[in-house]
N, C-alpha and C positions, 0 to 999 in steps of 0.2 A: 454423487455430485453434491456440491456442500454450496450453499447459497448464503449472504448477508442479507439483511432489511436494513436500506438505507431508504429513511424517508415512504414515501411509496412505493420504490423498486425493491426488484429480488437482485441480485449481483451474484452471477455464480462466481465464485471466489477463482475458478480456474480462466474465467475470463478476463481479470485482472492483469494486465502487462507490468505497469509500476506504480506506485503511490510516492508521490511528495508527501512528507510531513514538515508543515510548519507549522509556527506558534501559534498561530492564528484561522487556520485553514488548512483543508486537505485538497492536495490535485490528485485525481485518480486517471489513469490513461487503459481506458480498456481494449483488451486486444480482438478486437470484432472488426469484419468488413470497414467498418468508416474510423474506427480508432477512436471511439468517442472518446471525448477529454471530459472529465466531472468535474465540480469543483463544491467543496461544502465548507462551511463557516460553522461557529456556534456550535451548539448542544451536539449539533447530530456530527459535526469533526470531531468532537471531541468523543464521543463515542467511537469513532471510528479507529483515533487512534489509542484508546483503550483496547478493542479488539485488537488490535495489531501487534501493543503491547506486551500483549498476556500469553506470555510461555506456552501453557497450556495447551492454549488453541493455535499455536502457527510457531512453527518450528522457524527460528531464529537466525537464519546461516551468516557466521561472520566473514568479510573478505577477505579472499585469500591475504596470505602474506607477500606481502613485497619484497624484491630482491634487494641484494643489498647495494649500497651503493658503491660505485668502484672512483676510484678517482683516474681523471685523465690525461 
């Protein structure tokens, strides 16, 4: 089981449902009984999406390909 330190919490990484990244702040929506929503600004966003960033530690999966388009 793999955990972040966000702030004073531990975040098990597998309880994570989705992350917003935006320029200025992250939404986080964890997938627990109440679906807590997070939200962080500043230093510790920015952290955050450095972790998320980094190859390394979080395997990256691009989306699928789209079909093509047909005309109608």
């Amino acid at each position: 089981m793999k955990f972040i330190r966000v702030g004073d919490r531990l975040i098990n990484l597998s309880a994570i449902a989705t992350i917003e990244l935006f320029e200025d702040k992250i939404i986080m929506l964890l997938a627990n009984s109440t679906q807590e929503r997070l939200e962080f600004s500043g230093q510790i966003a920015q952290d955050i999406k450095d972790y998320f960033n980094n190859q390394k530690l979080v395997d990256i999966v691009p989306p699928p390909p789209r079909p093509p388009l047909e005309a109608v």
